[in-house]
PyMOL Python script that loads the backbone (N, CA, C, O; Angstrom):
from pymol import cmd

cmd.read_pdbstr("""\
ATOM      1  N   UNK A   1      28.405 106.086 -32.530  1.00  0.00           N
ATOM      2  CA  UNK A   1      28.905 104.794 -32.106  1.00  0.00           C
ATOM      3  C   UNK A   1      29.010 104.697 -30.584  1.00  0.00           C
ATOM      4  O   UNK A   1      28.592 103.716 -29.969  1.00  0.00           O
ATOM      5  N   UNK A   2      29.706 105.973 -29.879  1.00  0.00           N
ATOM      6  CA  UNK A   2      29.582 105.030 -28.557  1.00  0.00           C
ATOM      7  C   UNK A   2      28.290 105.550 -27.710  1.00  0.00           C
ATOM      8  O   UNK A   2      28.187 105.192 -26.537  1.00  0.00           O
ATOM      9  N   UNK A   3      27.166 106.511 -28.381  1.00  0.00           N
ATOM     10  CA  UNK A   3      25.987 106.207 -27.407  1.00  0.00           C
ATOM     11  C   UNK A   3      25.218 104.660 -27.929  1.00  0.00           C
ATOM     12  O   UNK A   3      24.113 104.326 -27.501  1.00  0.00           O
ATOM     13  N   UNK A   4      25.992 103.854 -28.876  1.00  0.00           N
ATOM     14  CA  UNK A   4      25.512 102.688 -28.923  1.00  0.00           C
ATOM     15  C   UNK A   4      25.911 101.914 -28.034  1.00  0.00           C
ATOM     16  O   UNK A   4      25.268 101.200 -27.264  1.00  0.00           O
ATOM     17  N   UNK A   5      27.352 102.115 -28.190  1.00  0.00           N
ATOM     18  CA  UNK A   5      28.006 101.346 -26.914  1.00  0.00           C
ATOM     19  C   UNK A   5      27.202 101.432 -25.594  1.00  0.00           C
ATOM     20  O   UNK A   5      26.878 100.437 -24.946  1.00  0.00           O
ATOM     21  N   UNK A   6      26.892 102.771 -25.233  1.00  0.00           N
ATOM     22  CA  UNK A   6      26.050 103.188 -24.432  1.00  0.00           C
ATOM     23  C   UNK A   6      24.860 101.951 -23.734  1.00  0.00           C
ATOM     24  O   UNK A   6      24.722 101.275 -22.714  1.00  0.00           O
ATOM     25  N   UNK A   7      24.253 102.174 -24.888  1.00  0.00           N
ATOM     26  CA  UNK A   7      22.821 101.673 -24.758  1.00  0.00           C
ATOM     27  C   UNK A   7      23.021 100.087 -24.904  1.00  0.00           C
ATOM     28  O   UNK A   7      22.094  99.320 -24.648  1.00  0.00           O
ATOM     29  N   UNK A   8      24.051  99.719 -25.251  1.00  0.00           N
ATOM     30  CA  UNK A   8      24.319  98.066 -25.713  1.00  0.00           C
ATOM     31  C   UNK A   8      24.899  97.516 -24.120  1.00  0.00           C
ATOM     32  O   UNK A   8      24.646  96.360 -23.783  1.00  0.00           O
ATOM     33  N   UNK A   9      25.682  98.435 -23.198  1.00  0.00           N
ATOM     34  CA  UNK A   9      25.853  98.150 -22.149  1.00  0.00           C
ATOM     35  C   UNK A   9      24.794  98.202 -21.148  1.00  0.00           C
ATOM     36  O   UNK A   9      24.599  97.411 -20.225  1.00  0.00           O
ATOM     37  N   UNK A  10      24.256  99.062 -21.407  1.00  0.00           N
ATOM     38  CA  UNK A  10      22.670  99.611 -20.215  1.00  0.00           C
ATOM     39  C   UNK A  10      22.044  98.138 -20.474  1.00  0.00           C
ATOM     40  O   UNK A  10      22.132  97.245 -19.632  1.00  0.00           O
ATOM     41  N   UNK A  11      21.381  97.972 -21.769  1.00  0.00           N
ATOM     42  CA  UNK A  11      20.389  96.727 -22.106  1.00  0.00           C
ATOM     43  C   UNK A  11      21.388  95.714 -21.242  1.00  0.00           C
ATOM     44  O   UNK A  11      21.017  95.416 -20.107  1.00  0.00           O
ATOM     45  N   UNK A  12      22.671  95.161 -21.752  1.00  0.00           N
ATOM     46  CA  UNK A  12      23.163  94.013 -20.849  1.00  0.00           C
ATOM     47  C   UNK A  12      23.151  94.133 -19.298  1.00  0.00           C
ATOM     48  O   UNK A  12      22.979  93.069 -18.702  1.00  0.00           O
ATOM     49  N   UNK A  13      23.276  95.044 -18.690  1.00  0.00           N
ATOM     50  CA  UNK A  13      22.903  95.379 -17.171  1.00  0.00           C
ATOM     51  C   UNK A  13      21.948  94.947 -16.650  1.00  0.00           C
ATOM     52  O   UNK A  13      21.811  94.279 -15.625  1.00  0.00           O
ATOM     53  N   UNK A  14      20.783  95.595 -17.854  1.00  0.00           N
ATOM     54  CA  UNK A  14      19.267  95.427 -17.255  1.00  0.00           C
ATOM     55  C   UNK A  14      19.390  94.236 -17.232  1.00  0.00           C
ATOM     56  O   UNK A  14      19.291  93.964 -16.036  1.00  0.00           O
ATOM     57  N   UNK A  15      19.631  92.797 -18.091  1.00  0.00           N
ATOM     58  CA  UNK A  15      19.338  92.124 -18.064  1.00  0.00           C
ATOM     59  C   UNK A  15      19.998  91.051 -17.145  1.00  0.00           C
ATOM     60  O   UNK A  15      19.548  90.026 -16.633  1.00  0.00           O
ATOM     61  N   UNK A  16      21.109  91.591 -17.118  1.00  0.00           N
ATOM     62  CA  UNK A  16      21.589  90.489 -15.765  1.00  0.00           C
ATOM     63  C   UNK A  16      21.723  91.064 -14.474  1.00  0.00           C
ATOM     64  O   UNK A  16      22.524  90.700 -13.613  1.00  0.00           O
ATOM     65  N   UNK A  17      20.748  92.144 -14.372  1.00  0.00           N
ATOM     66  CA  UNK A  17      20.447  92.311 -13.220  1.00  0.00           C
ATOM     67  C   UNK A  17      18.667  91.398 -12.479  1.00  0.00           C
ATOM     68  O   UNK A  17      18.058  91.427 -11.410  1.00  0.00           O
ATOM     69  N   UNK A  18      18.535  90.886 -13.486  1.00  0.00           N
ATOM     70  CA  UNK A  18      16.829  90.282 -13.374  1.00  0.00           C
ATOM     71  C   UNK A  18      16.625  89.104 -12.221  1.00  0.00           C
ATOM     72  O   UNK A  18      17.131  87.997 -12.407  1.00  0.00           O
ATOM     73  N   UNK A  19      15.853  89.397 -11.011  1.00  0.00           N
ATOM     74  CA  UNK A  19      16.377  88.483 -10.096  1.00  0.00           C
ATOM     75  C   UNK A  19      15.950  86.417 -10.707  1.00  0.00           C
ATOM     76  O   UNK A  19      15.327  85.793 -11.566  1.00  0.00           O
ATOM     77  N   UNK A  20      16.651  86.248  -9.754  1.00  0.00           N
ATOM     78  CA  UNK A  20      16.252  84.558  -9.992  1.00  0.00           C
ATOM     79  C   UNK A  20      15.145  84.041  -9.535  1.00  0.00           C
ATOM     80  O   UNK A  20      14.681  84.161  -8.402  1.00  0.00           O
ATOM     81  N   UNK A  21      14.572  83.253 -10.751  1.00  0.00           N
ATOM     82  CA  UNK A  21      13.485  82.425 -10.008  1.00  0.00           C
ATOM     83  C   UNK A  21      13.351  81.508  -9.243  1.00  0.00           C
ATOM     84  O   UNK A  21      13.923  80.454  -9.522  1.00  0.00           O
ATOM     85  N   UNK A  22      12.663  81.589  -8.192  1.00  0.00           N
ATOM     86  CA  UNK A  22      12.967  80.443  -7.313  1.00  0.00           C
ATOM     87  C   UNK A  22      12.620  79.098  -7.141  1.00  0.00           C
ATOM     88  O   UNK A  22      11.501  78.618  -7.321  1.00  0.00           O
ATOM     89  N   UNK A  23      13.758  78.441  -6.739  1.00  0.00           N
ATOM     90  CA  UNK A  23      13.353  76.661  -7.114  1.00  0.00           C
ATOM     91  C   UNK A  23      12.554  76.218  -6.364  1.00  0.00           C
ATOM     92  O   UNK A  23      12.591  76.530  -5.173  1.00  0.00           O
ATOM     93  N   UNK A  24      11.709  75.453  -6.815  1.00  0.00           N
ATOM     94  CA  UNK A  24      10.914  74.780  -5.746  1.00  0.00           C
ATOM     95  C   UNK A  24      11.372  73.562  -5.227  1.00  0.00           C
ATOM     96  O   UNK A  24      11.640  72.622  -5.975  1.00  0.00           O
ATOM     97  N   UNK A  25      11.463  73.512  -4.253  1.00  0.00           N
ATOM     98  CA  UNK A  25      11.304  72.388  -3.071  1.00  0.00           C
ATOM     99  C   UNK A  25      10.491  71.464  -3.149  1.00  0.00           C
ATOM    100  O   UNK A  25       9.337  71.851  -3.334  1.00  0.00           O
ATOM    101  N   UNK A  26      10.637  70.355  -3.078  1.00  0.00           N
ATOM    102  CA  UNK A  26       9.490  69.566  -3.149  1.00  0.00           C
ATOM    103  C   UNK A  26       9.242  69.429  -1.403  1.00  0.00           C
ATOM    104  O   UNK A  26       9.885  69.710  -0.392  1.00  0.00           O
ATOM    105  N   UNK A  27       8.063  68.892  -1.694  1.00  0.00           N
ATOM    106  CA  UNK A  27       6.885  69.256  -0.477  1.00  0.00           C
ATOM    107  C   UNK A  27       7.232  68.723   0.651  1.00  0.00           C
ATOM    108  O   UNK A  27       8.223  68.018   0.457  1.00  0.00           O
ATOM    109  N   UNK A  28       6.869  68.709   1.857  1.00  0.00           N
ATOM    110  CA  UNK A  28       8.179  68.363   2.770  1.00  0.00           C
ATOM    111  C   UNK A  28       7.454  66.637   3.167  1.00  0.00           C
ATOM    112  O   UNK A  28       8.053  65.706   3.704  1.00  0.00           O
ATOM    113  N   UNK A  29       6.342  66.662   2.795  1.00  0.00           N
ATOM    114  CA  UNK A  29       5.976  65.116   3.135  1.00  0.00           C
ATOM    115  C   UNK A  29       6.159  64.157   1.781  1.00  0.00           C
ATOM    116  O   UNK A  29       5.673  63.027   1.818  1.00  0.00           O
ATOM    117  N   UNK A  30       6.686  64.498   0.885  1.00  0.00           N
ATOM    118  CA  UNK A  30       7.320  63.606  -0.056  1.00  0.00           C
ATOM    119  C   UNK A  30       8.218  62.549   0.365  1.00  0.00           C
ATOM    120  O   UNK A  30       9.036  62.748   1.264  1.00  0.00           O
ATOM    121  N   UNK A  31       8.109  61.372  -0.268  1.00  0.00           N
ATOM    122  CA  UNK A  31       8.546  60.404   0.612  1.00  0.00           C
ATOM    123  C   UNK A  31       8.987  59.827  -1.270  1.00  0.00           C
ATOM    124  O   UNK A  31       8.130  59.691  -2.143  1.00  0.00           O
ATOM    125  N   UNK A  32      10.260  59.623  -1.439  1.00  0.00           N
ATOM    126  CA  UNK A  32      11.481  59.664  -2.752  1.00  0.00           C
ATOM    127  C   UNK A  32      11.894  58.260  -2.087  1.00  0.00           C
ATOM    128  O   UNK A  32      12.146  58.246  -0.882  1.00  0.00           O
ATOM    129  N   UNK A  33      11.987  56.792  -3.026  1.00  0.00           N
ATOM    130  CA  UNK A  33      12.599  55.505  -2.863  1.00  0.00           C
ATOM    131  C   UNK A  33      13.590  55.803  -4.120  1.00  0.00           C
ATOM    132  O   UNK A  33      13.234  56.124  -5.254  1.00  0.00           O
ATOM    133  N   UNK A  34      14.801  55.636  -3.689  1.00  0.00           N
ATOM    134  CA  UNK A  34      15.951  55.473  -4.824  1.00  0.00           C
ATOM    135  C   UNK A  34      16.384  53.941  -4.568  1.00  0.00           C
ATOM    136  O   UNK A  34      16.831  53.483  -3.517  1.00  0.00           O
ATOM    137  N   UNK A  35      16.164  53.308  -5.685  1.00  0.00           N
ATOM    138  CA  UNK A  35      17.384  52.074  -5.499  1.00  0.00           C
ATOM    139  C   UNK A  35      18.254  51.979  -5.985  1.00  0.00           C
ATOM    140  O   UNK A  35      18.612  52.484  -7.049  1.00  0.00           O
ATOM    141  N   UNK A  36      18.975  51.049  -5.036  1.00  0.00           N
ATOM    142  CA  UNK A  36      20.566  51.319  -5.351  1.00  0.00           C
ATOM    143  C   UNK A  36      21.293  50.418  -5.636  1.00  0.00           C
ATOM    144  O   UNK A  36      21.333  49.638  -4.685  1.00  0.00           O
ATOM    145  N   UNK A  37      22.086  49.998  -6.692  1.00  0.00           N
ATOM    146  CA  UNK A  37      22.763  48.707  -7.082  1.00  0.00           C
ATOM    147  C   UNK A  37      23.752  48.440  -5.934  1.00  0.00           C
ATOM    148  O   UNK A  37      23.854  47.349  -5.372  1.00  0.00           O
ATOM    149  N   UNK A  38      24.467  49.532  -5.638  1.00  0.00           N
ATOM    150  CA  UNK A  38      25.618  49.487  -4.658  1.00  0.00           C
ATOM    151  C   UNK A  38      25.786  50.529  -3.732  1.00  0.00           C
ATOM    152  O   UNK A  38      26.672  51.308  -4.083  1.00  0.00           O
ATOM    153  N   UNK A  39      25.347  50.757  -2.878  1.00  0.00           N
ATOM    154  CA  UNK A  39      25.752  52.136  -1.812  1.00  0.00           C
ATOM    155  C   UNK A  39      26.723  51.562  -1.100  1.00  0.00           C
ATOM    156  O   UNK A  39      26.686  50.494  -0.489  1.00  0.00           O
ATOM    157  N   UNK A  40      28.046  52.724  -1.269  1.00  0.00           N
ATOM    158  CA  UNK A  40      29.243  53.181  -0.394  1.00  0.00           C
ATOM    159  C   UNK A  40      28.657  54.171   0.613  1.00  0.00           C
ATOM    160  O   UNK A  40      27.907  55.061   0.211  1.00  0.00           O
ATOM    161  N   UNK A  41      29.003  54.036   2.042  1.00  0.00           N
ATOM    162  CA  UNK A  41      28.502  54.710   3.277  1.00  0.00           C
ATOM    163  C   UNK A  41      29.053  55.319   3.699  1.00  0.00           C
ATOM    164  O   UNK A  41      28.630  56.335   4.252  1.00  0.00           O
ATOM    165  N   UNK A  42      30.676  54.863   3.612  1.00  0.00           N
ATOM    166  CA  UNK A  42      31.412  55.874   4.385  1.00  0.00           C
ATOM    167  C   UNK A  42      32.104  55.364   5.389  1.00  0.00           C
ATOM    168  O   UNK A  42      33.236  55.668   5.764  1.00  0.00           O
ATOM    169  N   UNK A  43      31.039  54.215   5.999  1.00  0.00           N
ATOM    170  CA  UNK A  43      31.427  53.566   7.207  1.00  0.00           C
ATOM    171  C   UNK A  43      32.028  52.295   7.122  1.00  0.00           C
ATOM    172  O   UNK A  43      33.132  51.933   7.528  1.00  0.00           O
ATOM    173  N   UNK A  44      30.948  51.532   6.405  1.00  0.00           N
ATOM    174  CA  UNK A  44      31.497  50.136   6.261  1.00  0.00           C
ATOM    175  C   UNK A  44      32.640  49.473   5.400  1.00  0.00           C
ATOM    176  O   UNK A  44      32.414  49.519   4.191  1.00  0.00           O
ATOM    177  N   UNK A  45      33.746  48.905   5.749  1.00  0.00           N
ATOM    178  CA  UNK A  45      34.871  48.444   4.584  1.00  0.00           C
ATOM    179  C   UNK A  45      34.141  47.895   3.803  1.00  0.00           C
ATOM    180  O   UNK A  45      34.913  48.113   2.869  1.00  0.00           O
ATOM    181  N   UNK A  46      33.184  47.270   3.243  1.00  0.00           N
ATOM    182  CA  UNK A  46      32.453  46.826   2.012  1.00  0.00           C
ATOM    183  C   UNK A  46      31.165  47.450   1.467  1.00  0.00           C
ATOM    184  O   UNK A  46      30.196  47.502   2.224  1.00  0.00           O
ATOM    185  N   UNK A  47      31.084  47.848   0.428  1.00  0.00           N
ATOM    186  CA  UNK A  47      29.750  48.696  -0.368  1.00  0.00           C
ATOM    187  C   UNK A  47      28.781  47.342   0.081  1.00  0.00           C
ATOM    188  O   UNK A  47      28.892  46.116   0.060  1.00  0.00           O
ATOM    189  N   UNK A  48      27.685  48.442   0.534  1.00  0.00           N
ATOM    190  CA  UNK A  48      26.542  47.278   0.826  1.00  0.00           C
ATOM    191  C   UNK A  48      25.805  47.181  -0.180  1.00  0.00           C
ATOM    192  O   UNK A  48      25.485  48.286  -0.619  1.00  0.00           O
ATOM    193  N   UNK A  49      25.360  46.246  -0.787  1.00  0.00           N
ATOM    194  CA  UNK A  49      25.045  46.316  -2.284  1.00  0.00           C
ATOM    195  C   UNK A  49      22.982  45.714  -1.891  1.00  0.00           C
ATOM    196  O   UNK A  49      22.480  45.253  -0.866  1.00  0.00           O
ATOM    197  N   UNK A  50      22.331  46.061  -3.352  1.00  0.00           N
ATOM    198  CA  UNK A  50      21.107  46.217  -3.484  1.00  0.00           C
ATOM    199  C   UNK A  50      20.636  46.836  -2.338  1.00  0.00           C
ATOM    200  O   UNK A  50      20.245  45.986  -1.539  1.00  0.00           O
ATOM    201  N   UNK A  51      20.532  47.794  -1.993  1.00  0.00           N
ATOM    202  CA  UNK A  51      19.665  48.703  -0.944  1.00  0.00           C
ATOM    203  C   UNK A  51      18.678  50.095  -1.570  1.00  0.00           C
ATOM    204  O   UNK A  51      18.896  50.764  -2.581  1.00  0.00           O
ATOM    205  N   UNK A  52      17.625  50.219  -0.637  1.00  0.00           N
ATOM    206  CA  UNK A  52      16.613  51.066  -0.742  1.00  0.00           C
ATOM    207  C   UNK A  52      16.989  52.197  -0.071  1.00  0.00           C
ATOM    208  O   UNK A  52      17.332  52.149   1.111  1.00  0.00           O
ATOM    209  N   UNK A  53      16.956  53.327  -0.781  1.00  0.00           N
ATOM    210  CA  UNK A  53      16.954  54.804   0.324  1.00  0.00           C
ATOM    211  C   UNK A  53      15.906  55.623   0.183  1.00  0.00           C
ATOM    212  O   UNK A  53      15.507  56.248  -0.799  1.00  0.00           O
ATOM    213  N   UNK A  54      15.530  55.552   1.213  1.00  0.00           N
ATOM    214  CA  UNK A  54      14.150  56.912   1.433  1.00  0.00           C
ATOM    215  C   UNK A  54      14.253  58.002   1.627  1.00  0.00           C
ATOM    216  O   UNK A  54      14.476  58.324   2.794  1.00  0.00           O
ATOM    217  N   UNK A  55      14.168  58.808   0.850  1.00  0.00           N
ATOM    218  CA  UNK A  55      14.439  60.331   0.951  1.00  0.00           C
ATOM    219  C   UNK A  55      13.172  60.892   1.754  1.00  0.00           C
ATOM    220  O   UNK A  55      12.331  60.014   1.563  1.00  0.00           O
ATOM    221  N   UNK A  56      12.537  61.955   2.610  1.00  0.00           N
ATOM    222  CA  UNK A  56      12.150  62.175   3.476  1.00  0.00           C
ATOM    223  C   UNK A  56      11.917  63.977   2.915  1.00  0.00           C
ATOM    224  O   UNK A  56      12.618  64.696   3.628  1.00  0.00           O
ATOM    225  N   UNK A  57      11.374  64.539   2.185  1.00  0.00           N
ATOM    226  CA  UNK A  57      11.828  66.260   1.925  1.00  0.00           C
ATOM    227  C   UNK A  57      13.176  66.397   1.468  1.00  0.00           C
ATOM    228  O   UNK A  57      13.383  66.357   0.255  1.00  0.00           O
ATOM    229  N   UNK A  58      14.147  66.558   2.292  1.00  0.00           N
ATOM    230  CA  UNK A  58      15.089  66.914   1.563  1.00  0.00           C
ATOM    231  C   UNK A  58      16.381  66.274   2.527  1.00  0.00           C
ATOM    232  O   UNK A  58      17.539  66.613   2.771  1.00  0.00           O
ATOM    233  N   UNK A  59      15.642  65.362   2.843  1.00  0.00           N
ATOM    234  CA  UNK A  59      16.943  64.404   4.152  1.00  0.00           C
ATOM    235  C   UNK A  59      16.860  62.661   3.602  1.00  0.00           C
ATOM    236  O   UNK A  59      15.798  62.247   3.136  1.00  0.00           O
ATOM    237  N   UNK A  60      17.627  62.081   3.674  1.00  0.00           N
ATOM    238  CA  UNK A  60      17.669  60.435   4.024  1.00  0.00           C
ATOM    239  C   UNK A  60      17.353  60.119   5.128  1.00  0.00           C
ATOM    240  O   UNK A  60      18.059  60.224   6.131  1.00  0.00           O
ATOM    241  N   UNK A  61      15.990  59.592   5.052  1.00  0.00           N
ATOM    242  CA  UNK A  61      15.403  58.984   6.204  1.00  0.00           C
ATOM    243  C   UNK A  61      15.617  57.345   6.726  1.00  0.00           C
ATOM    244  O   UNK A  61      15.530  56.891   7.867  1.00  0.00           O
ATOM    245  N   UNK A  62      15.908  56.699   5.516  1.00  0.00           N
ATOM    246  CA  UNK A  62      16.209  55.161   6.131  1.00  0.00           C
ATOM    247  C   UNK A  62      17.163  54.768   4.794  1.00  0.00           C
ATOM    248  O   UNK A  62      17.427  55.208   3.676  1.00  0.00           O
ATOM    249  N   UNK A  63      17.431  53.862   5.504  1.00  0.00           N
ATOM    250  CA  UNK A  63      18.534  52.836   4.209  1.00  0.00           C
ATOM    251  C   UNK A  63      18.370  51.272   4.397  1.00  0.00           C
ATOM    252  O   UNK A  63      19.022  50.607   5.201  1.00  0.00           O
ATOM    253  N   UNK A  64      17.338  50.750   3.479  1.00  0.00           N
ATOM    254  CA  UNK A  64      16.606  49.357   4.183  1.00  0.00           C
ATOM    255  C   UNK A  64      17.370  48.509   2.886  1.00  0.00           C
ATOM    256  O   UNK A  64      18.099  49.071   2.068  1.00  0.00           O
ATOM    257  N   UNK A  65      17.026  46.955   2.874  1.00  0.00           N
ATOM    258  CA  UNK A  65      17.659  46.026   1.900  1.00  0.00           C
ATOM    259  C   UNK A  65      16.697  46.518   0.388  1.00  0.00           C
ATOM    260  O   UNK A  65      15.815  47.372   0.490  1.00  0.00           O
ATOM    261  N   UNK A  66      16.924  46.050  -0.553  1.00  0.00           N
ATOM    262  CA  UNK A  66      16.078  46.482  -1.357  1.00  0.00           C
ATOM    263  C   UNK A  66      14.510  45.474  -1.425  1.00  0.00           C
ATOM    264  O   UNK A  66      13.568  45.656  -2.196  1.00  0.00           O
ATOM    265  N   UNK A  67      14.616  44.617  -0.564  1.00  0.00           N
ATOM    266  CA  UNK A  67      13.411  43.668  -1.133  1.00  0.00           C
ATOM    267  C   UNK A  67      12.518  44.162  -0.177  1.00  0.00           C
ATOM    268  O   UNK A  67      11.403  43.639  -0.187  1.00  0.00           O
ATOM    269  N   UNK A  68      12.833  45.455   1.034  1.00  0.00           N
ATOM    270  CA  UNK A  68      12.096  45.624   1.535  1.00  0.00           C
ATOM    271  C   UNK A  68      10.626  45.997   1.181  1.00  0.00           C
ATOM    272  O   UNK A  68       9.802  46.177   2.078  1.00  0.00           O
TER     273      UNK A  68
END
""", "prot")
cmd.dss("prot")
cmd.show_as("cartoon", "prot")
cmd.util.cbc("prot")
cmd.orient("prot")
């Protein structure tokens, strides 16, 4: 019994020792339009409502009206 224990601990080791696969990134000239019913900014006392955001790789590049 406990060289099972043994071997029942070794196997769980091995296995969460297995490194992680890595995420991919999307490509850095990807250009992502989210629209938005209502964006809160942070800044303005009123949610500016129907707006476009352009994601840019992995940044917000603009924040235009949505009919843009």
């Amino acid at each position: 019994m406990p060289r099972f224990v043994g071997l029942l601990f070794a196997i769980t080791l091995l296995a969460a020792c297995q490194p992680e696969r890595p995420t991919e990134a999307p490509p850095t000239g990807t250009i992502v339009a989210v629209r938005c019913g209502t964006l809160i900014d942070g800044l303005a006392d009123e949610p500016l409502g129907a707006r476009l955001v352009l994601i840019t790789g992995e940044r917000i590049t603009a924040v235009l009206p949505a009919d843009a």
